[in-house]
C-alpha positions in Angstrom: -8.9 -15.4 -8.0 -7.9 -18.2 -5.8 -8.0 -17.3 -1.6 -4.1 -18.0 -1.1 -3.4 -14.4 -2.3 -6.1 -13.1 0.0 -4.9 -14.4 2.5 -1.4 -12.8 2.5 -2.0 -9.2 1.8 -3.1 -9.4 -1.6 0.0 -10.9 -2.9 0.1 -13.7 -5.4 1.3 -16.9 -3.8 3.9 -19.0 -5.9 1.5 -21.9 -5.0 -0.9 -23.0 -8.4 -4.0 -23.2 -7.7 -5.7 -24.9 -10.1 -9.5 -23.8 -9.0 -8.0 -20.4 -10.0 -9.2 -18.3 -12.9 -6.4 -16.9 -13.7 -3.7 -17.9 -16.2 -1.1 -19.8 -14.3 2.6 -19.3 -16.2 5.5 -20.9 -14.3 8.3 -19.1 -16.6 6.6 -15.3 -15.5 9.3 -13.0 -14.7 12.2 -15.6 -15.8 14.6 -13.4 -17.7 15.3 -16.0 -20.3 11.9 -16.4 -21.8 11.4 -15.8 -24.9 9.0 -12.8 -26.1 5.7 -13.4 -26.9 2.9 -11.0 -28.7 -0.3 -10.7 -27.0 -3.5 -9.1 -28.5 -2.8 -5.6 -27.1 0.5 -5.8 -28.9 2.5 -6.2 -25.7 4.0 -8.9 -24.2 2.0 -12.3 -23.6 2.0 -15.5 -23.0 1.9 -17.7 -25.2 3.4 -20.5 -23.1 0.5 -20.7 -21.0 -1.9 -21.2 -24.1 -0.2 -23.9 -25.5 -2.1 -27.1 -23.6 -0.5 -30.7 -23.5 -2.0 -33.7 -22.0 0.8 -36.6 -20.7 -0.6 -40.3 -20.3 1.2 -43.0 -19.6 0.5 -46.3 -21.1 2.1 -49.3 -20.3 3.7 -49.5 -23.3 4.6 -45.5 -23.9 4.5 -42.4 -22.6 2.3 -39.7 -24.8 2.2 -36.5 -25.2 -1.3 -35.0 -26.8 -0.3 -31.2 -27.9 -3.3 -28.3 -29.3 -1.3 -27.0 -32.0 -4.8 -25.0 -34.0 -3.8 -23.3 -37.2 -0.1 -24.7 -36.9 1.8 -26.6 -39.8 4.3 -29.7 -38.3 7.4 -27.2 -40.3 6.1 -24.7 -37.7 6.9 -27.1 -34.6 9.9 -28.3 -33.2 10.3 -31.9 -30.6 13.9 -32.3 -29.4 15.3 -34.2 -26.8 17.6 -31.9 -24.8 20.4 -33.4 -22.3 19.3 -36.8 -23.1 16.0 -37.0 -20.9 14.0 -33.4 -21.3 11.5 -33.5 -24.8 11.1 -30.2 -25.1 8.0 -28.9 -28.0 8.7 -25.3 -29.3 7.6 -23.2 -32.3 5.5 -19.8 -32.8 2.5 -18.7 -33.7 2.7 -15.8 -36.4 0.6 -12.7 -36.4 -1.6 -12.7 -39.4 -1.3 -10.1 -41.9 -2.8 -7.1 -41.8 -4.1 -5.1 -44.5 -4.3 -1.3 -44.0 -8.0 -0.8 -44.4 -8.7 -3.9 -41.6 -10.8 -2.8 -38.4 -10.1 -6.0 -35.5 -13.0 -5.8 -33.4 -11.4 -8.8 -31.2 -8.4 -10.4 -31.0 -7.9 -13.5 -28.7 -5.9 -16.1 -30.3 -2.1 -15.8 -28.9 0.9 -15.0 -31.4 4.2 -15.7 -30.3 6.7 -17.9 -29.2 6.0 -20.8 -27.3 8.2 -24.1 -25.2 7.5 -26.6 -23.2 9.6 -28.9 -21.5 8.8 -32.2 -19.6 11.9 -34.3 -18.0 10.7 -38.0 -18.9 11.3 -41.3 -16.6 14.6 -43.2 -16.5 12.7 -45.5 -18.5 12.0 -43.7 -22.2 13.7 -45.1 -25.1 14.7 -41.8 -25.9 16.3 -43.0 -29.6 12.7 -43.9 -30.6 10.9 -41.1 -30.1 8.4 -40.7 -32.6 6.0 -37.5 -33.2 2.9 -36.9 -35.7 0.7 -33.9 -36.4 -3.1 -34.3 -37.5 -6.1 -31.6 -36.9 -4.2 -28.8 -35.1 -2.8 -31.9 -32.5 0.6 -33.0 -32.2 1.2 -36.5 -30.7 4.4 -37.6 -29.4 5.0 -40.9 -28.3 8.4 -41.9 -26.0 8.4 -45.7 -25.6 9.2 -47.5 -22.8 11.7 -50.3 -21.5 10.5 -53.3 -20.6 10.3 -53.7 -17.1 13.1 -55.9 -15.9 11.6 -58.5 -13.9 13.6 -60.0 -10.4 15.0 -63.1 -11.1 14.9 -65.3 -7.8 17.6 -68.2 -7.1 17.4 -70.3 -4.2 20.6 -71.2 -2.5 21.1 -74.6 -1.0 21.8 -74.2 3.0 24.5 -76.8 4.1 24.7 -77.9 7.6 
């Protein structure tokens, strides 16, 4: 528990703290997320499960996704509104015979998005994504940089 709560009666602060133990999910309470299956059967979050790293080289930006036990037909990348890649899919619940006794169940089921608003300078019409070992990869490439072109100008007089 991080000590911004603490220190206001208890309450959790809308400020992430990143030294916290606790699952941080910016969409809690939003009424337009989608549902999502926990391990008590309940609602979860699967949103904060689903982990992406974002480097930027200085040829691309790329997106590193943990995708475990996920096929590529079970993952979507679009680009919405011309500058936000948003990565969605869901996790399905595996089946259950009648005579199974779960003793633990931590892996998350459910729905899951993420969305990232990407620099003025992706080439979003070559977007390109690939899937190997549970780890999606997309990779936005970027425009050149435009470099200054100087001109001197003569001074009469």
């Amino acid at each position: 528990m991080s000590l911004i709560p603490s220190m206001f009666g208890g309450r959790r602060s809308n400020v992430y703290d990143p030294f916290s133990l606790e699952i941080f999910d910016p969409w809690l309470g939003f009424p337009f997320s989608s549902p999502q299956t926990s391990s008590s059967g309940g609602e979860g979050n699967a949103i904060a499960n689903t982990r992406v790293d974002w480097k930027e080289t200085a040829e691309a930006h790329v997106f590193n996704v943990d995708l475990p036990g996920l096929k590529k037909e079970e993952v979507k990348v679009e680009v919405e509104d011309g500058k936000v890649l948003q990565i969605s899919g869901e996790r399905s619940r595996e089946k259950e015979e009648k005579n199974d006794k779960w003793h633990r169940v931590e892996r998350s089921t459910g729905k899951f998005v993420r969305r990232f608003r990407l620099p003025e300078n992706a080439k979003m019409d070559e977007i390109k994504a690939g899937m190997e070992n549970g780890v999606l990869t997309v990779t936005v490439p970027k425009e050149e940089e435009k470099k200054t072109q100087m001109k001197s100008i003569e001074i009469s007089g």
